[in-house]
C-alpha positions in Angstrom: -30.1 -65.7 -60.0 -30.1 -62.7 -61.9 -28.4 -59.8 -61.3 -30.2 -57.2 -63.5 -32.8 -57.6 -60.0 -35.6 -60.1 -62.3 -35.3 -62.8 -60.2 -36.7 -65.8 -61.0 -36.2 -68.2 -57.9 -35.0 -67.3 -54.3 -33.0 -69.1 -52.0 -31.9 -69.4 -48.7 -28.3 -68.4 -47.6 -27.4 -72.0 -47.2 -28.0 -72.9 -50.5 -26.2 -69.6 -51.9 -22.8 -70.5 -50.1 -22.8 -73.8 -51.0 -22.8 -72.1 -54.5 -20.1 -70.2 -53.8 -22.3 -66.9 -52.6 -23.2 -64.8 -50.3 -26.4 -62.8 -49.7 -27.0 -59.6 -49.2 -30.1 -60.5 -46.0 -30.0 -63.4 -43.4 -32.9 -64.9 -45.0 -34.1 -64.8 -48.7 -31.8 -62.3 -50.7 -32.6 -60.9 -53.8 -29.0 -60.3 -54.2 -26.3 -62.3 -54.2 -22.1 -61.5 -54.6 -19.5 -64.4 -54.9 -17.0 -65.6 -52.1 -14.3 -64.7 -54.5 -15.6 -60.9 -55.4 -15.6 -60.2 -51.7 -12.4 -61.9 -51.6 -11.1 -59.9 -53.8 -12.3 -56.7 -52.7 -11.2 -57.6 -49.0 -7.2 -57.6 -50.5 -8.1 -54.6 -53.1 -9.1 -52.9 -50.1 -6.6 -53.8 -47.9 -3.2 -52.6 -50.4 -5.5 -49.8 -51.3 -7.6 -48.4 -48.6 -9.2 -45.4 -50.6 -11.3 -48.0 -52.8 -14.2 -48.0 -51.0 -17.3 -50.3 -51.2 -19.4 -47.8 -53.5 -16.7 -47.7 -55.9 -16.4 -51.9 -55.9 -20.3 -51.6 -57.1 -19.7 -48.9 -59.6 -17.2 -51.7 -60.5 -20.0 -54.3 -60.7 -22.1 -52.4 -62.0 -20.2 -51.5 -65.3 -18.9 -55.4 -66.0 -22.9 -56.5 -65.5 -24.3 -53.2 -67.6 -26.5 -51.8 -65.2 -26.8 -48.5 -63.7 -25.6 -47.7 -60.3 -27.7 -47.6 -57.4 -27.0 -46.3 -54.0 -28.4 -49.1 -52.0 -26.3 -52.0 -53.9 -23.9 -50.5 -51.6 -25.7 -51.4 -48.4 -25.9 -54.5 -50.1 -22.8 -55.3 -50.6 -21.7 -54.1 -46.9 -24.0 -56.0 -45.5 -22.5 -59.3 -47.5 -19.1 -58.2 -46.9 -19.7 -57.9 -43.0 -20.6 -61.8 -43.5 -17.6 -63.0 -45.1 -15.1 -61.0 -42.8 -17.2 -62.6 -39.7 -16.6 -66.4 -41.2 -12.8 -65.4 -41.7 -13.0 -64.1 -38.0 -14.0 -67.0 -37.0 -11.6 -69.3 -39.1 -8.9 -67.1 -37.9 -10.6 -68.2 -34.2 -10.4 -71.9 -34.7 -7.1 -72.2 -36.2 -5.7 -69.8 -33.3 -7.0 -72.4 -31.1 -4.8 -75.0 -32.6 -2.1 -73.3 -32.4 -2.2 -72.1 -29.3 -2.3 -68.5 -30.1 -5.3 -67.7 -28.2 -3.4 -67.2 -24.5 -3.8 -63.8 -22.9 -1.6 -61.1 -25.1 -0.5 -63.6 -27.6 -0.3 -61.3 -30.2 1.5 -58.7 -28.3 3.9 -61.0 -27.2 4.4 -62.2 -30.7 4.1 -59.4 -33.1 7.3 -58.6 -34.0 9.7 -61.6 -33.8 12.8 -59.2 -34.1 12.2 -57.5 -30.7 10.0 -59.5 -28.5 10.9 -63.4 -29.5 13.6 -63.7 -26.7 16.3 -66.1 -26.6 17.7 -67.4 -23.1 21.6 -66.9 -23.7 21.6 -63.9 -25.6 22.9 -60.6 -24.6 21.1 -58.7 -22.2 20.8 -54.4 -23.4 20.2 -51.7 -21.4 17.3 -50.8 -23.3 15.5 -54.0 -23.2 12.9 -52.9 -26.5 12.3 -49.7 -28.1 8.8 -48.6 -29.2 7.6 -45.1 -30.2 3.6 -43.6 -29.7 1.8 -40.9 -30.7 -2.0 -39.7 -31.5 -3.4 -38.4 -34.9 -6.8 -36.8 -35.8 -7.2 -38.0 -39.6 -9.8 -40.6 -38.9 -12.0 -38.7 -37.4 -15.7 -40.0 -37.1 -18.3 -37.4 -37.5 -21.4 -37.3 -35.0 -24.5 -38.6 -36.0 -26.6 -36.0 -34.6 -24.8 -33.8 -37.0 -27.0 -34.7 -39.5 -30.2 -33.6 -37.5 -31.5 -37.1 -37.1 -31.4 -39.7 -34.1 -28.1 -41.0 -33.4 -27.9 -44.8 -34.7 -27.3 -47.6 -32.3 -24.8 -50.6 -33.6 -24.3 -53.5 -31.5 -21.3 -55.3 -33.4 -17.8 -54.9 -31.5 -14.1 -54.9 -33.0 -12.9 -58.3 -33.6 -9.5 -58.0 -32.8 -7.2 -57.2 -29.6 -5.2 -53.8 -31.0 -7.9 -51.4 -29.2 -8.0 -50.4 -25.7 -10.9 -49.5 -24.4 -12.5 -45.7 -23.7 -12.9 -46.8 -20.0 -9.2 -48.3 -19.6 -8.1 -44.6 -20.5 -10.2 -42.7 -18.4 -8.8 -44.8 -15.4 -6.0 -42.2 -15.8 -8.0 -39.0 -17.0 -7.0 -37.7 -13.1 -3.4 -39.4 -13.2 -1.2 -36.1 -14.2 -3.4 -33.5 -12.5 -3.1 -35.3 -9.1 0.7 -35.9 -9.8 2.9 -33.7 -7.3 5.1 -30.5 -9.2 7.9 -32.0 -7.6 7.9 -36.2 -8.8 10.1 -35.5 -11.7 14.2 -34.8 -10.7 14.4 -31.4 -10.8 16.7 -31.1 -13.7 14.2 -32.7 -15.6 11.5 -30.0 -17.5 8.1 -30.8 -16.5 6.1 -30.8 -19.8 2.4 -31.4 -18.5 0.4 -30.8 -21.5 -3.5 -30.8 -22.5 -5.5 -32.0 -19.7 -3.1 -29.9 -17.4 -3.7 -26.5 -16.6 -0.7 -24.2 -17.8 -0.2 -21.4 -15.3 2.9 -20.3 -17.1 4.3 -17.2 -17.1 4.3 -15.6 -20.9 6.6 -12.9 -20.5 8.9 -15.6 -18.9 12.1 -17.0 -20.6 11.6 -19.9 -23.0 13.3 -22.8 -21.0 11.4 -25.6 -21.8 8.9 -26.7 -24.5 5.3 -26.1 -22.5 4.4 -23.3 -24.9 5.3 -25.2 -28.2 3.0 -27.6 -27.6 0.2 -25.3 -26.6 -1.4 -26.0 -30.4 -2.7 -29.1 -29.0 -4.6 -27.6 -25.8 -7.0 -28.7 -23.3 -10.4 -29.7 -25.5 -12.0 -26.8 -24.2 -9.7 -24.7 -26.4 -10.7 -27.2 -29.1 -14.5 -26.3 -29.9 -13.7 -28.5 -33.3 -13.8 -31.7 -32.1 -17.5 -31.3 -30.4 -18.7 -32.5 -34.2 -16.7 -35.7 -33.6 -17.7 -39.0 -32.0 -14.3 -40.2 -32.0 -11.4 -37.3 -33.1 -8.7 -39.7 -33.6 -6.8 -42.5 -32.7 -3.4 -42.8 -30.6 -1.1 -46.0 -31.4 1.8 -47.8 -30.0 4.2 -49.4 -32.8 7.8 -51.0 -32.2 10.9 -50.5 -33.6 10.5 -52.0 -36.8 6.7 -50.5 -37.5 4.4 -53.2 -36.4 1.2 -51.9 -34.6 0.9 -52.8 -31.2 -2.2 -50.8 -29.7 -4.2 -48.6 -30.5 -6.8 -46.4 -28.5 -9.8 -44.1 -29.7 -9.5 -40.4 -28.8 -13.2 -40.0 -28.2 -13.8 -35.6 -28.2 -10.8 -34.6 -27.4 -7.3 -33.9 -28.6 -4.0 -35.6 -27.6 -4.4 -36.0 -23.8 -2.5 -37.1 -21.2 -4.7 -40.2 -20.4 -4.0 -41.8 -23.5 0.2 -42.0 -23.6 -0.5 -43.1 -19.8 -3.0 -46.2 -20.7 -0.8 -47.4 -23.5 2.4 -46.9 -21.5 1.0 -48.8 -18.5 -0.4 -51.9 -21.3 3.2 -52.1 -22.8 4.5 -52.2 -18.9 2.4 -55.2 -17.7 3.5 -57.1 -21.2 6.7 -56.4 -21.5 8.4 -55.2 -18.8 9.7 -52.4 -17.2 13.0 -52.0 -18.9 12.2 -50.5 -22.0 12.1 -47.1 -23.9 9.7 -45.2 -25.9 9.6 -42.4 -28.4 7.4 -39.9 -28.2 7.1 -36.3 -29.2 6.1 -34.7 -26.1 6.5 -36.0 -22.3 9.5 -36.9 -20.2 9.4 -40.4 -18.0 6.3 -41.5 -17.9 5.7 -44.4 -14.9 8.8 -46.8 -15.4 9.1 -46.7 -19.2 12.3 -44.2 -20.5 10.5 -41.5 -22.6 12.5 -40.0 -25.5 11.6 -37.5 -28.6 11.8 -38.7 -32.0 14.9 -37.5 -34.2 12.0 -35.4 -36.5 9.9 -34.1 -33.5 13.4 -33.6 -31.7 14.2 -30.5 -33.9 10.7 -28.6 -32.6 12.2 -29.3 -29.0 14.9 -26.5 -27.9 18.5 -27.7 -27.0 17.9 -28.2 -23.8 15.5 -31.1 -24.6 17.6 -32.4 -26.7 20.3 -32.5 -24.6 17.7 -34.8 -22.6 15.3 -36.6 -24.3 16.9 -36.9 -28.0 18.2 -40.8 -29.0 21.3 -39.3 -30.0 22.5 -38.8 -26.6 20.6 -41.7 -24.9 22.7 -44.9 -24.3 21.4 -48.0 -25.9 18.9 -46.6 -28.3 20.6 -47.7 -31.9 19.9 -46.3 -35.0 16.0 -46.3 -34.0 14.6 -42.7 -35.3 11.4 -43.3 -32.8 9.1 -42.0 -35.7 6.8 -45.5 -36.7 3.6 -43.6 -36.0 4.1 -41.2 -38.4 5.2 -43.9 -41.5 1.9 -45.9 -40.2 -0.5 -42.5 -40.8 1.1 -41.6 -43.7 -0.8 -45.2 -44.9 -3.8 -45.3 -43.0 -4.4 -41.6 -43.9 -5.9 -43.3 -46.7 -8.6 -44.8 -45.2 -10.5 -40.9 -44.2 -13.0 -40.8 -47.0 -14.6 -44.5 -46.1 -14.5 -43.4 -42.1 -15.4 -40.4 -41.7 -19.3 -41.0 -41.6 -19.2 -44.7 -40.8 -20.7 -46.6 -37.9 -18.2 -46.9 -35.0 -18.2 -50.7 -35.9 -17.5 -50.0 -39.2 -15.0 -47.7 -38.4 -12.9 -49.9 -36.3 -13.5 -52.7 -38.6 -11.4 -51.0 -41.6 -9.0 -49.5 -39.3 -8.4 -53.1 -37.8 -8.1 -54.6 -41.3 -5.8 -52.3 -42.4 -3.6 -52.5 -39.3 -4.0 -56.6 -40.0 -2.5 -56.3 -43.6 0.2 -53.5 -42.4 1.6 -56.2 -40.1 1.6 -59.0 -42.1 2.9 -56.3 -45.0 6.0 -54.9 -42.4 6.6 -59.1 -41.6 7.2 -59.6 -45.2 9.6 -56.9 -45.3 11.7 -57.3 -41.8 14.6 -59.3 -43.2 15.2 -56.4 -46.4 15.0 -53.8 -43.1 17.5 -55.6 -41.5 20.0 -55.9 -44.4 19.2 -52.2 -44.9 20.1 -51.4 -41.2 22.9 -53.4 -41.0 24.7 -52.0 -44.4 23.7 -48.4 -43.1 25.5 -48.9 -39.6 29.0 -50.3 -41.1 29.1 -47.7 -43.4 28.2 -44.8 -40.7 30.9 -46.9 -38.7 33.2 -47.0 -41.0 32.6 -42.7 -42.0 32.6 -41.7 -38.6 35.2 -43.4 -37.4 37.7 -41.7 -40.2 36.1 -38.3 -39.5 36.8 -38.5 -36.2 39.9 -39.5 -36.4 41.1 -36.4 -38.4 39.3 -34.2 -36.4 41.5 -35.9 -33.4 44.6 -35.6 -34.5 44.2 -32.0 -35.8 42.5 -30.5 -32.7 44.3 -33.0 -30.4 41.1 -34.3 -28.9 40.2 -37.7 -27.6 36.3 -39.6 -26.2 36.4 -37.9 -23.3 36.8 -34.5 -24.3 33.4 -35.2 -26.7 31.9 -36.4 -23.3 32.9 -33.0 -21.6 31.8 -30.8 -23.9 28.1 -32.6 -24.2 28.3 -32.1 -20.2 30.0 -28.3 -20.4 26.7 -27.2 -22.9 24.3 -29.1 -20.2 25.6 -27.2 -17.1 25.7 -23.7 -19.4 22.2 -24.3 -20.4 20.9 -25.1 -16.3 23.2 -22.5 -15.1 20.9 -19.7 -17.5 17.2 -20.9 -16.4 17.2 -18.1 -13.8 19.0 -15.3 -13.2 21.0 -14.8 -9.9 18.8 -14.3 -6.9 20.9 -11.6 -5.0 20.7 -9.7 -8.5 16.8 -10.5 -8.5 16.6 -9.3 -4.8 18.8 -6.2 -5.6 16.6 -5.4 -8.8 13.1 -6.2 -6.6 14.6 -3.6 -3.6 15.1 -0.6 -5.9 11.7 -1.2 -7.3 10.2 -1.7 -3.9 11.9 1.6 -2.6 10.4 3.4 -5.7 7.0 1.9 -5.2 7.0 2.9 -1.3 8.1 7.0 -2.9 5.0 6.6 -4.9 2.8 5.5 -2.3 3.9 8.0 0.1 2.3 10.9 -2.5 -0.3 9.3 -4.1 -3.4 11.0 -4.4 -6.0 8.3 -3.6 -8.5 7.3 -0.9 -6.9 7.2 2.7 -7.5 4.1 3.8 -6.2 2.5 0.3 -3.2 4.4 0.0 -2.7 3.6 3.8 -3.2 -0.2 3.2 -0.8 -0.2 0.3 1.5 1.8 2.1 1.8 -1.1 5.1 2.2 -3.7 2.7 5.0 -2.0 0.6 6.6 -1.1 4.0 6.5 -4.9 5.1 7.8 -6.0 1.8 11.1 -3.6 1.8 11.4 -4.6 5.6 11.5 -8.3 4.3 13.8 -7.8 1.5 16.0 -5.9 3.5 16.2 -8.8 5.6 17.7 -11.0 3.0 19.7 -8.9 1.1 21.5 -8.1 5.3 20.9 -4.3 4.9 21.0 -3.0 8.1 20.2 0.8 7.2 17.9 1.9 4.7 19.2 3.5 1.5 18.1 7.1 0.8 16.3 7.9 -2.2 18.8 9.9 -4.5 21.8 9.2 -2.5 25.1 7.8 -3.4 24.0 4.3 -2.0 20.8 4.1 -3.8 22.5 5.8 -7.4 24.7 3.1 -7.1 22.8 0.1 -6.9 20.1 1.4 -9.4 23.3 1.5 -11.7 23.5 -2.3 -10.3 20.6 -3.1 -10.2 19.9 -1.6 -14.5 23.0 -4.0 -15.2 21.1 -6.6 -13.2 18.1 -6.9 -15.6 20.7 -6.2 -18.1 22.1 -9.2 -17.7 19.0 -11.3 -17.0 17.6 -9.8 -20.3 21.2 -11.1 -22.1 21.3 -14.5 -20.4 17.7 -14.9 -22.0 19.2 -13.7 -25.2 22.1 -15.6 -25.1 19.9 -18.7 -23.9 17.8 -17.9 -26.9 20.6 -17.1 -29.7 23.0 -20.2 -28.2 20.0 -22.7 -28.8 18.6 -21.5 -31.9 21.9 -21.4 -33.6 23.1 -24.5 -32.8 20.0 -26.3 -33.9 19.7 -24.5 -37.4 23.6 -25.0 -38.1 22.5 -29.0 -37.8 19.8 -28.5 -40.0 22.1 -26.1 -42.7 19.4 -23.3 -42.4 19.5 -19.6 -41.7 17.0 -17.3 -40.4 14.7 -17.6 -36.9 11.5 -18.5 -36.0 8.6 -15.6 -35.1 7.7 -16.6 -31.7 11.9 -16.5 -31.2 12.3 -13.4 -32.6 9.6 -11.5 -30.4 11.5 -12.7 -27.3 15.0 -11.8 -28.8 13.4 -8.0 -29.6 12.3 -8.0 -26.0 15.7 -8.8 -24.9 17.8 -6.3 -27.2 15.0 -3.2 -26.1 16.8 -3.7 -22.7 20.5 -3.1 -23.6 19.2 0.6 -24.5 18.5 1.9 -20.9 21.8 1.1 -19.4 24.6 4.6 -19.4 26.0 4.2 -21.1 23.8 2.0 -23.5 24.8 -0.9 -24.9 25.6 -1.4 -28.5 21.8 -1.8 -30.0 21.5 -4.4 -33.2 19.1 -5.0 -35.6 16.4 -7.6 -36.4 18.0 -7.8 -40.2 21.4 -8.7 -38.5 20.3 -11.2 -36.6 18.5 -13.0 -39.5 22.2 -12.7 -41.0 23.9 -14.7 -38.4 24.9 -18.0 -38.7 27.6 -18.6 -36.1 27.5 -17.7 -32.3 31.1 -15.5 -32.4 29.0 -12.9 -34.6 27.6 -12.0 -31.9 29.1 -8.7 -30.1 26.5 -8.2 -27.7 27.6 -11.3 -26.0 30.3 -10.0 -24.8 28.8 -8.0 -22.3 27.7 -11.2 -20.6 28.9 -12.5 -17.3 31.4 -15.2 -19.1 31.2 -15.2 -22.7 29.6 -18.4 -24.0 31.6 -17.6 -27.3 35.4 -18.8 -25.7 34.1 -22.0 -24.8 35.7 -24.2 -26.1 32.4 -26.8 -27.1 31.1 -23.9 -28.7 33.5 -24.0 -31.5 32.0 -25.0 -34.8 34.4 -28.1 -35.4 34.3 -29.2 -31.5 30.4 -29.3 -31.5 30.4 -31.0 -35.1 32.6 -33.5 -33.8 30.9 -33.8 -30.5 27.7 -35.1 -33.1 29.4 -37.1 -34.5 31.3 -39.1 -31.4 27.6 -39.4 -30.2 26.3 -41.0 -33.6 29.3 -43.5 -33.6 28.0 -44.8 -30.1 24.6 -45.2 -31.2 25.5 -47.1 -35.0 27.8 -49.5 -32.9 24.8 -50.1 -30.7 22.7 -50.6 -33.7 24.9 -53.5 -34.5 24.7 -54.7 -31.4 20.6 -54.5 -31.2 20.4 -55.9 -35.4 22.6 -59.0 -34.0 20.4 -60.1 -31.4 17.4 -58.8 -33.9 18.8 -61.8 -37.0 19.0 -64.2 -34.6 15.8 -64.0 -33.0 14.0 -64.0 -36.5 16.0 -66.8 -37.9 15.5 -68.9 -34.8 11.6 -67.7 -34.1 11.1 -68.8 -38.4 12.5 -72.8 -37.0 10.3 -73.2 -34.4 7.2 -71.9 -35.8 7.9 -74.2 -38.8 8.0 -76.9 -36.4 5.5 -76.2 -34.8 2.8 -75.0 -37.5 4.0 -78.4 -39.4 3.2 -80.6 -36.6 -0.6 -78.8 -36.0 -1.1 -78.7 -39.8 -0.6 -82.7 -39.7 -2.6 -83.2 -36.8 -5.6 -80.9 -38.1 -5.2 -82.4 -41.8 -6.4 -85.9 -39.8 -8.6 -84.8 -37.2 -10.0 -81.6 -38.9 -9.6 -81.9 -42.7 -11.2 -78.8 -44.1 -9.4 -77.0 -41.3 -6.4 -78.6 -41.6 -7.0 -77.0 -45.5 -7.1 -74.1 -44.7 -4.1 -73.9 -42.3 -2.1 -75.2 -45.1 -3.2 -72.5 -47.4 -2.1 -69.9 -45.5 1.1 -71.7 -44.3 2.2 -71.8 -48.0 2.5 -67.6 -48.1 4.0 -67.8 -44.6 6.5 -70.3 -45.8 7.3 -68.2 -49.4 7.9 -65.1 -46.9 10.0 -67.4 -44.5 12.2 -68.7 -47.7 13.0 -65.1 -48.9 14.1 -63.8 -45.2 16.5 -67.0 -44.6 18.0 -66.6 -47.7 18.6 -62.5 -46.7 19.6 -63.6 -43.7 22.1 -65.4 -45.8 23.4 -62.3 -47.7 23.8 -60.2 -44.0 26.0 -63.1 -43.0 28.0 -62.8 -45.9 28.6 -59.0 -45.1 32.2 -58.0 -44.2 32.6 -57.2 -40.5 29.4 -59.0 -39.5 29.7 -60.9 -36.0 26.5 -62.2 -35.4 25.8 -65.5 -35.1 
């Protein structure tokens, strides 16, 4: 057949794969592309995900000499759609023979390092670590954008990474309906999206509602009406291999989503397990944790929480997968974004395929890596410690006191006192009832209001034990006004000093100077206050404050109830070393999770070669061209397995190393 379209003969599909073809229509092509083009397109496309099927023609087209037209493209899909169906359903018959086809085989499989587990080895408190998260890139526009009738497409994804728009909607109600009070009340309730947020804005910044108000309800989010599907949300382990993935069909980053992949990973793999993930807190029975980047857009008070820094049992694991799996499937926008919703999830599945198998190939160089990185932090912070010991005379369990002393300082400064908010609220009250007594309004309004401002000073006179009312102007009343200004002083400050305590601390981790906007409206706010005491209160400047890189810069403080700055965890070295006694915990437990992590590879590469040997000699009998093709791709699996035992060599070799 010619492919300049002057066709002399035609014939059937049959005949054209027997050839070594495939055509381009179920029953008499006029075009024809080889097994091995497609073949070779299908890995092109899968290392790199931007070449797309128009420019493979372009390709073509240019190696044959013939111009480029736009329907050799639908060709070619239509072809291509063919071949990846009869590698499906290789892939199908060979799972069958090995016995990979039982309920969440893949799951339970994907990553020998953390779910291939051993019957003697020893049990951690964090049983396996994953991390999730959502991202909008591969978007899929709506059809009726275009001003035509929306396409219908019948095909479904071949593999089992998606879960389905209806399993998430089983929990679209889940957080509304969830009580205020189900979380431990030192715990920050971070509802977010699908939640209403009936927050206070003038209130003090405690938690991290507000940061995450950028990704609001969808209502908020008129953008993603254009979409069919806005984006995807994924569930990865510890070492990068996908595990799930769910559409996000119109929306943004809602609840429902964390809560169906959370409650998949429960019914696989247990209940004793941790997850990373940039905004939530525990989430059903799974330990939810912030990833070390996202961790720095959390205040200190989340931190103190949710970072893995200061959660037992977590390693070395930086809970940010998702975010090195977008960065590569990023790539794959341009061919997505006006695809069918089969076609869609056919090259996002394909590239997820190849990223496994990719991440497989390179688990025994991440282990080396991991395992080099933790001695040596070992081996650093385990010096540095020690001088900072023996010069400040300090030992583990002061570290551990001064992580608990900034923890009770930062709860203790959530709300102000209440007898100082009831004393503030009664002089306002007694004001407010002067006011009503001579307003100039309607009678029976001013007389309602009057009732209600009389109940309300009766009722906080009740609390407060006041037994005779305080007159206006009198000694009494001038002296708790005094009080009560050095009250809201005070509350004003402990925001301040919430506010400045937080924000320097987390910038002198990061080596940076300077202060967010949104912080340095709600520091303003704060400092406007210290003017309407009398005396006032020594008044600073937004330029100083920019200045400052260390807490005892900070005069104003002083005026607090305690000053934060003669605590002793809020010394530069103490809080420094305080880091650093946390970090040594978590690279010993990285040891501890990358011993457990080489044996379960080396021993999960055996049996499979056992096993896949003694199916490959069975098929090669009963099912020869099978057989064939099981030993074709045994022979990469077997080049990868040779390369990780003989790294798993070199990590015994290491000094120090106690694995078996």
């Amino acid at each position: 057949m010619s492919l300049s379209g002057k066709t002399s003969y035609i014939y059937p599909n049959e005949t054209l794969i027997h050839h070594g073809y495939l055509g381009s229509s179920p029953l008499y092509p006029t075009v024809a592309i080889s097994l091995r083009t497609l073949a070779a397109y299908h890995q092109i496309h899968r290392t790199c995900p931007r070449f797309s099927i128009q420019a493979q023609c372009k390709a073509l087209c240019h190696l044959h000499n013939l111009p480029y037209r736009p329907y050799l493209s639908s060709q070619f899909s239509a072809a291509y759609d063919v071949y990846l169906d009869i590698v499906y359903c290789v892939d199908r018959q060979l799972k069958v023979a090995l016995k990979h086809n039982t309920p969440n085989w893949r799951l339970l499989n994907a990553c020998p390092p953390c779910f291939y587990e051993l019957k003697d080895e020893l049990k951690l408190d964090i049983a396996y670590l994953t991390t999730m998260d959502g991202n909008n890139s591969l978007k899929r526009w709506a059809s009726w954008n275009y001003g035509g009738t929306p396409r219908t497409d019948s095909h479904s994804p071949c593999s089992n990474y998606w879960l389905s728009v209806e399993n998430a909607d089983w929990f679209k109600d889940e957080v509304k309906s969830k009580p205020k009070s189900a979380a431990p009340s030192d715990i920050p309730q971070d509802d977010w999206e699908d939640v209403d947020n009936d927050i206070d804005p003038e209130a003090p910044n405690f938690n991290c509602v507000k940061r995450w108000w950028n990704t609001g309800p969808d209502q908020r989010k008129k953008m993603f009406q254009v979409y069919d599907e806005s984006g995807i949300f994924i569930a990865a382990c510890r070492h990068w291999f996908v595990l799930l993935a769910c559409d996000m069909v119109r929306s943004g980053e809602l609840a429902k989503y964390p809560l169906v992949v959370v409650d998949q990973l429960l019914q696989v793999y247990g209940e004793n397990g941790g997850c990373a993930y940039d905004i939530g807190s525990q989430l059903l029975n799974l330990w939810i944790m912030v990833g070390t980047f996202h961790g720095h857009a959390h205040n200190r008070k989340c931190q103190l929480l949710w970072h893995p820094t200061y959660i037992e049992g977590t390693g070395h694991s930086e809970g940010e997968g998702c975010e090195h799996i977008f960065s590569s499937s990023n790539n794959l926008t341009s061919g997505t974004r006006h695809a069918s919703p089969f076609h869609r999830h056919q090259a996002i599945e394909e590239h997820f395929a190849f990223w496994d198998a990719d991440k497989y190939a390179a688990l025994s160089n991440f282990l080396r890596n991991h395992y080099q990185e933790a001695q040596n932090a070992i081996h650093t912070l385990e010096s540095e410690l020690a001088t900072v010991k023996t010069t400040y005379h300090l030992s583990d369990g002061d570290f551990l006191r001064f992580f608990a002393e900034e923890k009770a300082y930062l709860d203790s400064l959530q709300q102000p006192l209440i007898t100082d908010s009831l004393k503030i609220r009664y002089v306002e009250v007694l004001d407010e009832l002067v006011r009503c007594r001579y307003a100039h309004k309607r009678v029976d309004t001013a007389y309602a209001k009057l009732q209600n401002t009389l109940a309300f000073v009766a009722h906080i006179e009740l609390q407060l034990g006041i037994e005779e009312r305080w007159e206006i102007d009198g000694p009494v009343y001038r002296h708790f006004k005094d009080e009560a200004s050095l009250g809201s002083y005070h509350a004003a400050l402990d925001e301040l000093e919430h506010l400045v305590v937080m924000r320097l601390f987390e910038l002198s981790k990061l080596s940076l100077s300077g202060t967010g906007y949104k912080l340095r409206q709600q520091i303003g706010k704060a400092l406007q206050r210290s003017t309407a005491l009398t005396p006032p209160r020594p008044t600073i400047s937004w330029k100083e404050i920019a200045d400052y890189t260390f807490l005892g810069e900070f005069d104003l403080l002083q005026h607090s109830r305690s000053d934060v700055r003669d605590e002793e965890w809020t010394k530069p070295a103490q809080r420094e070393a305080t880091v650093k006694y946390f970090k040594l915990q978590r690279a010993r437990e990285e040891i501890t999770w990358l011993n457990i992590e080489i044996r379960r590879l080396c021993t999960a590469i055996c049996d499979k070669e056992i096993m896949t040997t003694q199916v490959l000699n069975d098929l090669l009998v009963t099912n020869y061209p099978l057989g064939l093709e099981l030993q074709r791709q045994w022979k990469t699996q077997a080049a990868v397995n040779v390369i990780h035992l003989y790294r798993l060599d070199q990590i015994e070799c290491l000094p120090g190393f106690l694995g078996t």
